[in-house]
C-alpha positions in Angstrom: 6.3 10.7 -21.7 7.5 14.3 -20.8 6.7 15.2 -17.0 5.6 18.7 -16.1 7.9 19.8 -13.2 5.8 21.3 -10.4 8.2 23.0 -8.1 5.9 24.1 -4.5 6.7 27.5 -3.1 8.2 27.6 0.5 7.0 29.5 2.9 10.2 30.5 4.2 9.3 33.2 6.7 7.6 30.5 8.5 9.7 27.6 8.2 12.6 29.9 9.4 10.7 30.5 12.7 10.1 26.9 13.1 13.6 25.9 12.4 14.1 27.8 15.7 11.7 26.6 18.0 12.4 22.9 16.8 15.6 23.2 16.2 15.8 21.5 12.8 17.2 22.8 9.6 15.5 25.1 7.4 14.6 22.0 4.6 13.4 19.9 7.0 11.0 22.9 8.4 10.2 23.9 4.6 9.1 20.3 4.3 6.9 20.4 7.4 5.5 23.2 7.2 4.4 22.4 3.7 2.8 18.9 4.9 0.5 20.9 7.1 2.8 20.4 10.4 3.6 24.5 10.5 2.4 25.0 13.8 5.2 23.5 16.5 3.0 21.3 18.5 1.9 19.2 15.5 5.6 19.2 14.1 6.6 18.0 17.4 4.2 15.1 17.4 4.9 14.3 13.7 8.5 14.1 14.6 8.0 12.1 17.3 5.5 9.2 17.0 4.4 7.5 19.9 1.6 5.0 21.6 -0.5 8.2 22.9 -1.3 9.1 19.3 -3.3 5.9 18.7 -6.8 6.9 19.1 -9.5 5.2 21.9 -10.9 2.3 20.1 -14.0 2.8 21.6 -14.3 6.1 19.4 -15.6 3.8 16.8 -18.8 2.8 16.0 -20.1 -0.4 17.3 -16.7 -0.8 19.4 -18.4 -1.5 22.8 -21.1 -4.1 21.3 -18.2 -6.2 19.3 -16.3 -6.1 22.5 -19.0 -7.0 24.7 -20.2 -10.2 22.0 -16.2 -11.2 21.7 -16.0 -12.0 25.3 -19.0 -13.4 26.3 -18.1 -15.7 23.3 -15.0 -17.0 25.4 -16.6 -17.0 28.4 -19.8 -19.7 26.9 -16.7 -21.2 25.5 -18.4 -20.5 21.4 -15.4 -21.1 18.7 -14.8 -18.0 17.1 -13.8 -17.8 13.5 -11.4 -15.1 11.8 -12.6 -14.7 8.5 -9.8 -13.0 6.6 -9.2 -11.3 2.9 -6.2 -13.4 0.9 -4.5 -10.1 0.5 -1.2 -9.1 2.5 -3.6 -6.3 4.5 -6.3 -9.0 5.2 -3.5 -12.0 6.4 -1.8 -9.8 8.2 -5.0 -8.9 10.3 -5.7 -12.3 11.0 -2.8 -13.1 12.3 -3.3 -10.0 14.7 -7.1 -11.3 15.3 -6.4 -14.5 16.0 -3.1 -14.0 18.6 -5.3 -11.6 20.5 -8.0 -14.0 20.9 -5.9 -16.6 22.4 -4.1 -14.3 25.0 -7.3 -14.2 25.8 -8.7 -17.8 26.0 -10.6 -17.8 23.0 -11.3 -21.2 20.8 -10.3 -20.2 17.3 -9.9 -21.0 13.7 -9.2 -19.1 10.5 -10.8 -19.1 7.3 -8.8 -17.4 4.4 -10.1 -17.9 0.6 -8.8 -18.9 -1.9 -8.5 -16.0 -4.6 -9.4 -18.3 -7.5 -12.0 -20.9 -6.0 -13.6 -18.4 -3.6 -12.8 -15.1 -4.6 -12.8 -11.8 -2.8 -15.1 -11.6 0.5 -16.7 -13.3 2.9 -19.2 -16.7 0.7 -21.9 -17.9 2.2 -20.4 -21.6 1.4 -17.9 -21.1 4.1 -20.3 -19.3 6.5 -22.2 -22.1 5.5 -19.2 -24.6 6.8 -18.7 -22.4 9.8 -22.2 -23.1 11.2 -21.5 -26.9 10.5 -18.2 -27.0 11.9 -19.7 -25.5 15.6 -18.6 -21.9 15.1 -21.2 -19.6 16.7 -19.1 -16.3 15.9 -17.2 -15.2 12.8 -14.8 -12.3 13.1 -14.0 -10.6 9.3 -11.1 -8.9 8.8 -10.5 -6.5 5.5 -13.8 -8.1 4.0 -17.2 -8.2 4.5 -18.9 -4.7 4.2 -20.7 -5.4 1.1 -21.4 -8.7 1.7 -25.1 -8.2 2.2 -27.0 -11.6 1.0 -23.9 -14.0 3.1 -25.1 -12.1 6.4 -28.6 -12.2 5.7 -28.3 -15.3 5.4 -25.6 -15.9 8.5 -28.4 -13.7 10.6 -31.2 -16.1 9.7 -29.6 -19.0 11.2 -28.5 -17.8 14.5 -24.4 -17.4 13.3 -23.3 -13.6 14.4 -20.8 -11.7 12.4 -19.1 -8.9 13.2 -17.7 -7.2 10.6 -14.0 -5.5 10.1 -13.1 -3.4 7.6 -11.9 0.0 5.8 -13.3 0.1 2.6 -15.9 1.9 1.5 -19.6 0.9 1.9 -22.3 0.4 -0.7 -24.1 4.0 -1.0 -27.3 2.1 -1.5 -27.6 -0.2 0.8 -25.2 0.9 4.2 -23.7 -0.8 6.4 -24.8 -4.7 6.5 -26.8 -6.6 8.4 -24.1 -7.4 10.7 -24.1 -8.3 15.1 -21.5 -5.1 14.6 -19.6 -3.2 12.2 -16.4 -1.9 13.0 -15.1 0.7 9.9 -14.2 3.7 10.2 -15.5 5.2 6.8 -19.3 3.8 7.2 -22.0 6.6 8.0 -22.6 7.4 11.4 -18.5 6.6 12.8 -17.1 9.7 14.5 -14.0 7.6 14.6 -11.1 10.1 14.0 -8.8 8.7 11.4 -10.6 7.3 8.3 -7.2 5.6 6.8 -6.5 2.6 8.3 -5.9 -0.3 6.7 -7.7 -3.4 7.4 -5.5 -4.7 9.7 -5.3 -1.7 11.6 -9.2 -1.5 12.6 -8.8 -5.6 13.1 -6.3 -4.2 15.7 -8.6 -1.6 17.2 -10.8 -4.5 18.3 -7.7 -6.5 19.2 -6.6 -3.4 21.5 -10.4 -2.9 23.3 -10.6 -6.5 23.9 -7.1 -6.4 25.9 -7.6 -3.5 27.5 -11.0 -4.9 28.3 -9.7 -8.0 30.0 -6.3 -5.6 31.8 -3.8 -6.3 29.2 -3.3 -2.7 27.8 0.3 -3.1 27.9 0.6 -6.0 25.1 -0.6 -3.9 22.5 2.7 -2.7 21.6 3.8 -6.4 20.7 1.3 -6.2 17.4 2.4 -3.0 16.1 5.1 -4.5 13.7 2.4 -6.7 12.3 0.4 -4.1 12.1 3.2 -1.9 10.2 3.6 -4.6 8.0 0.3 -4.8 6.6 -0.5 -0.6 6.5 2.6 -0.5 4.5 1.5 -3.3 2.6 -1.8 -2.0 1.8 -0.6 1.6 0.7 -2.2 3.2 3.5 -1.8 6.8 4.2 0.9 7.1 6.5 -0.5 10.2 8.1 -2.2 10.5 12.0 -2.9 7.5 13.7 -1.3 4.7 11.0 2.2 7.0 10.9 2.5 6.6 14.5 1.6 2.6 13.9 4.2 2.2 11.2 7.3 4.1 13.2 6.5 2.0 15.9 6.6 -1.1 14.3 9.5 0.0 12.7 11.5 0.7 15.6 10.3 -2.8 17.3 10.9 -5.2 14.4 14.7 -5.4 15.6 13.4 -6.7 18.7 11.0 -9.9 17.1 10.8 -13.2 18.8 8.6 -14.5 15.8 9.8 -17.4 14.1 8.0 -16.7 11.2 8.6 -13.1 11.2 12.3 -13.5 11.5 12.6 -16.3 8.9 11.0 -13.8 6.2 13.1 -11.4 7.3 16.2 -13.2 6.3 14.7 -14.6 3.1 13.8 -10.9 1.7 17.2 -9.8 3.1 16.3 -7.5 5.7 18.9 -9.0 8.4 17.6 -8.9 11.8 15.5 -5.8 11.3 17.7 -3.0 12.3 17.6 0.1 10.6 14.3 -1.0 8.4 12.0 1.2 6.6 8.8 1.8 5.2 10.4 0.5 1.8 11.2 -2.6 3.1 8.1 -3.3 4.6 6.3 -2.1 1.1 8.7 -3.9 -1.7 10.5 -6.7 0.4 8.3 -8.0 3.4 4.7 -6.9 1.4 5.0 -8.3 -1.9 6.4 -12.2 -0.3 3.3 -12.2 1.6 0.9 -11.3 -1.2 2.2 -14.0 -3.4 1.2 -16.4 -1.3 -2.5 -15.0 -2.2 -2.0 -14.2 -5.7 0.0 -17.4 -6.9 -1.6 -20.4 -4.5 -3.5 -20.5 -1.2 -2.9 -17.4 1.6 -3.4 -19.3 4.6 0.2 -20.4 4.7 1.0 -16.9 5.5 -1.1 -17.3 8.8 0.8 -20.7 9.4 4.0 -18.8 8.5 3.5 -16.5 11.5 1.7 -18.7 13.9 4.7 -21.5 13.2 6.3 -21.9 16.7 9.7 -23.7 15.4 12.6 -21.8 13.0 12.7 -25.0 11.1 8.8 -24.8 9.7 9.1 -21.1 9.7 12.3 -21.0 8.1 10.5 -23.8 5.0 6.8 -21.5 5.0 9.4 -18.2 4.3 10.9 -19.9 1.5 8.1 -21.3 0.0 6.8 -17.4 -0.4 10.0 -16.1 -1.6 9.9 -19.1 -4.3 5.9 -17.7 -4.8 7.3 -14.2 -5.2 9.7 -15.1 -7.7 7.2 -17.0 -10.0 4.9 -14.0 -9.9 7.4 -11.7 -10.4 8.1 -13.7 -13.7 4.1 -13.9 -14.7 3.5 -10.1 -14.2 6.3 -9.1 -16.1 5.0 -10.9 -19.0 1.2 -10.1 -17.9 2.0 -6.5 -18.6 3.9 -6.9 -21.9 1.0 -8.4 -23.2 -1.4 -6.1 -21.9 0.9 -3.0 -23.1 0.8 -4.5 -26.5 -2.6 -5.0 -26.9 -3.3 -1.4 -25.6 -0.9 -0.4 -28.3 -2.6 -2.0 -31.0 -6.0 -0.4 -30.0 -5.0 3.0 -29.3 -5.7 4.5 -32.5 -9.2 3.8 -32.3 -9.9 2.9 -28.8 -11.0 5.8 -26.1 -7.7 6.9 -24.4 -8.9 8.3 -21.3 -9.2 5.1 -19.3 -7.0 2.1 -20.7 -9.7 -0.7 -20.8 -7.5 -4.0 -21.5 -8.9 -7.1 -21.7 -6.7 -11.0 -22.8 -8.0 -14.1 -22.5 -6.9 -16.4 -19.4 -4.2 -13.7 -17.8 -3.1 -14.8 -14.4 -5.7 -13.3 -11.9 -2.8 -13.0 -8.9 -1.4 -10.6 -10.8 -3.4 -8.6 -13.1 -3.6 -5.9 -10.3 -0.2 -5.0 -9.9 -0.1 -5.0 -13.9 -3.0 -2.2 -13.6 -0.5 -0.5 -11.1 2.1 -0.6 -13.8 0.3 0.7 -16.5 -1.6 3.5 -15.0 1.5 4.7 -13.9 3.4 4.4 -17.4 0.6 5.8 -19.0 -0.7 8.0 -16.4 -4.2 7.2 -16.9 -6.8 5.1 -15.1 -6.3 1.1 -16.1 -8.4 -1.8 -16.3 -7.0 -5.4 -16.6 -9.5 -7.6 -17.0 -8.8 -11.4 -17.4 -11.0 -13.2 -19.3 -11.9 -16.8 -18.8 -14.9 -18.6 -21.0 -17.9 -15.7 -20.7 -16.7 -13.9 -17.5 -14.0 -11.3 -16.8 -12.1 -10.8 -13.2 -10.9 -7.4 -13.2 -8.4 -5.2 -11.7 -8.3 -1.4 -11.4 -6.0 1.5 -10.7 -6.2 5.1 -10.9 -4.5 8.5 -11.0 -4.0 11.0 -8.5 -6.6 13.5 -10.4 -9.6 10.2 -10.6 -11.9 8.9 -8.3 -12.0 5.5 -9.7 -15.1 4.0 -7.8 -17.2 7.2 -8.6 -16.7 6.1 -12.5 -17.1 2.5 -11.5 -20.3 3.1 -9.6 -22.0 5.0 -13.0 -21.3 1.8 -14.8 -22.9 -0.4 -11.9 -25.7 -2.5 -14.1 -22.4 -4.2 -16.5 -21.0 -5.9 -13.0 -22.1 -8.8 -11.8 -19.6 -7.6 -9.0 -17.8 -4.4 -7.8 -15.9 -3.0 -4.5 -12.6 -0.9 -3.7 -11.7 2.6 -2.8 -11.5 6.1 -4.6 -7.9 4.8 -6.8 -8.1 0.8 -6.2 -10.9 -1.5 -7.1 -11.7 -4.7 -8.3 -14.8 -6.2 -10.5 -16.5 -9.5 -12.0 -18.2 -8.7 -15.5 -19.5 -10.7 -18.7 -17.2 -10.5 -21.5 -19.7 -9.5 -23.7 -20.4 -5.8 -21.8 -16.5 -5.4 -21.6 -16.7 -3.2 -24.6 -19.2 -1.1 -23.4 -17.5 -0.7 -20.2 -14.9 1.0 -22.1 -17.1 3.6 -23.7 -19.1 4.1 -20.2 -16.0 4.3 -18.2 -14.0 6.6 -21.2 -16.9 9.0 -20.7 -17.2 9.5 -17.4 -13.3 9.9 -17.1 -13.3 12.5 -20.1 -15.9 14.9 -18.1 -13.6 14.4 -15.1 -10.0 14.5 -16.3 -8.3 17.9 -18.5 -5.7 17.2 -21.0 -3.6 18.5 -17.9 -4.6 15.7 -16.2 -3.2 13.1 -18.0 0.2 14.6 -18.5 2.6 13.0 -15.6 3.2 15.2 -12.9 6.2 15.7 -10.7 5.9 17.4 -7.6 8.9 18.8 -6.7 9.3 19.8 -2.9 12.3 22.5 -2.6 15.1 23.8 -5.2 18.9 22.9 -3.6 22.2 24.5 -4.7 24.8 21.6 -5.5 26.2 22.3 -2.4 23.8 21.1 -0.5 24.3 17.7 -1.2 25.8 15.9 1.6 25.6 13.2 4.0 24.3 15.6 6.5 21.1 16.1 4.2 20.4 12.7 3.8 20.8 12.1 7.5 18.3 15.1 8.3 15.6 13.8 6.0 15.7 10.8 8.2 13.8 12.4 10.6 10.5 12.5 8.5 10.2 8.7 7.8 8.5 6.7 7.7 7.9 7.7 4.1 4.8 6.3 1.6 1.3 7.2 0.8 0.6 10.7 2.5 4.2 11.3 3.2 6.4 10.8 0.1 9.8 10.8 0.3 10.8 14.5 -0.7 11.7 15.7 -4.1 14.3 18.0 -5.0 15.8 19.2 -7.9 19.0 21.0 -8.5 20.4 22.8 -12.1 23.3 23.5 -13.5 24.6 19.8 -13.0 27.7 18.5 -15.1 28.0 14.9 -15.9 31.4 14.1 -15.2 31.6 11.1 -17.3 29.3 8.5 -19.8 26.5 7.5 -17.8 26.9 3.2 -17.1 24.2 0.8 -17.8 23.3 -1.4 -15.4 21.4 -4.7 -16.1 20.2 -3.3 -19.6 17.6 -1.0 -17.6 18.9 1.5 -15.2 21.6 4.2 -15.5 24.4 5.1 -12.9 25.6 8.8 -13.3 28.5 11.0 -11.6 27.7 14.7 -11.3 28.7 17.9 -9.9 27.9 21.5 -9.5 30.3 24.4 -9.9 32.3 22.9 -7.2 33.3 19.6 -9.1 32.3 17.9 -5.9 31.1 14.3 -7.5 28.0 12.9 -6.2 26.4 9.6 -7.5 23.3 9.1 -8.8 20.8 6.3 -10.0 18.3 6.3 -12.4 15.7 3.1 -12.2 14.4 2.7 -15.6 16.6 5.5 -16.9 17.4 3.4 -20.0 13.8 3.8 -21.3 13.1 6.9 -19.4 15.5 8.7 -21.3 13.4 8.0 -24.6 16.1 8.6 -26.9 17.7 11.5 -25.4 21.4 11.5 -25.1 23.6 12.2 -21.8 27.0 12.5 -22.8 30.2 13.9 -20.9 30.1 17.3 -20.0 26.3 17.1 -20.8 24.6 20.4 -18.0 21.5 19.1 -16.5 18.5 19.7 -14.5 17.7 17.2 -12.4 14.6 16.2 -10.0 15.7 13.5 -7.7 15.5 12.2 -3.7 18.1 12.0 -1.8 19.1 8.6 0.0 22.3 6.7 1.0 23.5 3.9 -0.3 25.7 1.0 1.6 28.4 -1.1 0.1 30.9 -3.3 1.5 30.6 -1.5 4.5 30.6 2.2 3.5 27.9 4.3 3.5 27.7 7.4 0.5 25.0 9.5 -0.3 23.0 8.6 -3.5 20.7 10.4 -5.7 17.6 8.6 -7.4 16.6 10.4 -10.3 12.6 10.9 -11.2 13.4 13.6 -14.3 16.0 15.0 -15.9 15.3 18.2 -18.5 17.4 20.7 -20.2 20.4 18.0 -21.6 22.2 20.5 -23.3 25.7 18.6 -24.6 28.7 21.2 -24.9 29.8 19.5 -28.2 
């Protein structure tokens, strides 16, 4: 599908007098200042993350009463259950839960369902258990505030709950009828940043109890957990969870954790120097969610709470081997669901792809959603169908607020949660049909034909010349990139290819290019085969080409590397 190039105008006058006072180059100032850090105090402190940019924990709403309940808990000696979500946000917040509850005494257990047995969210079968087991506390994390009917009924018989979590509430009902309920985004929290990810409010708790009890200066430790899960999670890594994930970042070369290091290894990541954002997001992330989507999460709590590099070093395999196999099942998950949207097209509504198939592998239908909304560029349901009920995933575009179109087709759920581009649902088979009319509706009055045309963003226009190691080095200085703070785009014309562009592994392209100065300079294309879409780049072919800048390391040598998003204008000399 053809992508409209969006190319943002710089405000040069003011990057120029930024450049100055931080003493940075002029693209890295255009960059800023277009990411709303203009002003040199807020460029300073994007630039330079550090602990006094986490917020007071207290700032948040029912902060002082979860703290207060958490330690008389230890002090009466109650057992304290972590109740976390099976999802790489919600293990990872458990882990951070339950290591800050034993530095401080506390009498724990965990409690992570099982995505297929359970499902999402806190059951009142295993509050249920809790109360039987002796547990007078349960401590959610990433889960729990829409569970209404589970803490009615955990109120009625005497088992508190507090509640953390970051999505969004029911507009309906509120908060629930929690002891406490720690999230940022209910109505009524003053609490300055609304983005954090599960495990980051589960470590706003974590960091009041410490400081609580005078150990304020362990906090640090839990940042590259933390990282790992924000990442994970697609977070906005803006404000407070930026600061998180740099932090993390910087630390993860310094991990004791057996498990932590033995995943490390297995996804290739060494010892954790010189680790970004994208490893944390496609190597660390997706080996810890398949632990949740292919089997049972809790061995990803028993990874990191392993205390011997032999068990650690078995638990990280065991997810890599997890990863593999649902690498394998979503690849075919989203051929089939691409082919039965390309059957229906013709006479299906087209401005949210509905997909349904019978028995599709629930671990995995969300990242197939991902997929396809992006290939598309349309909202995407995958809904897997098994006997008279439908799990469901969702993903959206940029221009769709996905739970606003969800929430107008509330009565065909038995089940529905998420935020404004992710979601999940639980509906009959038989209303699956009119879920796709409902849904196609309420998208069409929302979305222009605009909308639904890919865009690319574009940050700055570069000369050929510009394209050296020393950009790729200054670009550096605005990780860590993701959600909030993409890696910059750029695009360049007048672009030879300076020979046939190679295939690699029957998917992605290599190229050579050069400007007028016949200065090669390599570049990859992900995808580029199809991409492409049977345009032709031949020798000599002039380009235009959209594309980030990175380096790339290879037997010990470090060159700067292209990746292409777009190419236009293929205009062959022959």
């Amino acid at each position: 599908m053809s992508k409209r190039w969006i190319v943002r105008e710089g405000d040069v006058r003011r990057a120029g007098a930024l450049a100055r006072s931080l003493g940075v180059s002029q693209v890295i100032a255009e960059l800023l200042v277009a990411r709303g850090f203009g002003d040199e105090a807020a460029a300073r402190s994007f630039l330079h993350p550090s602990l006094d940019q986490l917020h007071d924990p207290s700032l948040m709403l029912d902060m002082e009463k979860a703290v207060e309940r958490v330690l008389r808990a230890i002090e009466l000696g109650e057992k304290i259950l972590v109740y976390g979500d099976y999802d790489v946000d919600g293990t990872t917040g458990t882990v951070v839960m339950r290591r800050a509850l034993q530095l401080l005494g506390a009498e724990t257990g965990f409690h992570v369902p099982h995505r297929f047995t359970e499902g999402y969210g806190i059951q009142q079968a295993a509050l249920e258990k809790a109360v039987a087991d002796g547990y007078k506390l349960v401590i959610s994390v990433d889960c729990g505030i829409r569970a209404h009917e589970p803490l009615d009924w955990a109120r009625d018989n005497n088992l508190d709950v507090i509640v953390t979590d970051h999505h969004l509430p029911d507009e309906g009902e509120g908060a629930p009828p929690a002891f406490a309920v720690l999230n940022p985004n209910q109505h009524g929290c003053a609490y300055p940043d609304k983005n954090l990810a599960g495990v980051g409010v589960a470590f706003k708790l974590a960091h009041a109890l410490l400081r609580e009890r005078g150990k304020e200066r362990l906090i640090k430790g839990f940042l590259k957990m933390v990282a790992i899960g924000t990442v994970a999670d697609v977070a906005q890594l803006t404000g407070e969870n930026r600061a998180i994930v740099a932090l993390g970042l910087a630390d993860l070369s310094r991990a004791t954790n057996p498990g932590l290091r033995a995943l490390m290894e297995v996804a290739g990541c060494g010892d954790g120097r010189g680790m970004t954002a994208f490893d944390l997001g496609f190597r660390l992330g997706p080996r810890i969610n398949a632990a949740g989507r292919m089997d049972a999460a809790r061995a990803v709590v028993e990874l990191f709470e392993a205390t011997e590099a032999v068990e650690a070093k078995r638990l990280a395999t065991q997810l890599d081997t997890r990863n593999r196999e649902r690498q394998e099942v979503q690849r075919e998950i989203t051929k089939l669901a691409l082919e039965e949207w390309d059957t229906n097209a013709a006479t299906a509504p087209t401005h949210v792809a509905v997909i349904a198939g019978d028995n599709w592998h629930r671990g995995v239908i969300g990242i197939a959603a991902s997929k396809i909304a992006e290939k598309l560029n349309r909202p995407c349901v995958v809904i897997s169908l098994e006997g008279e009920l439908g799990h469901g995933s969702a993903r959206s575009i940029e221009a769709y607020h996905l739970l606003n179109g969800l929430t107008e087709c509330a009565d065909l759920f038995e089940k529905f949660g998420g935020h404004s581009h992710a979601a999940g649902l639980t509906i009959k088979r038989e209303r699956v049909s009119e879920l796709r009319t409902r849904l196609n509706a309420h998208a069409a009055a929302a979305l222009s034909d605009e909308d639904l045309v890919p865009a690319l963003q574009i940050d700055a226009e570069l000369p050929a010349q510009s394209l050296k190691m020393e950009l790729a080095e200054e670009l550096k200085q605005l990780e860590p990139f993701g959600a909030g703070n993409p890696r910059p785009v750029f695009m360049t014309r007048n672009l030879q290819l300076l020979s046939e562009p190679r295939v690699l592994k029957e998917r992605h392209l290599k190229l050579k290019v050069a400007g007028a100065d016949r200065r090669p300079v390599e570049a990859v294309w992900w995808d580029g085969v199809e991409e492409l879409d049977g345009r032709t780049l031949t020798t000599g072919s002039r380009i235009e080409m959209a594309y980030t800048v990175e380096t790339n390391t290879w037997q010990g040598v470090t060159r700067l590397q292209l990746v292409v998003k777009d190419v236009k204008t293929v205009i062959s000399d022959k």
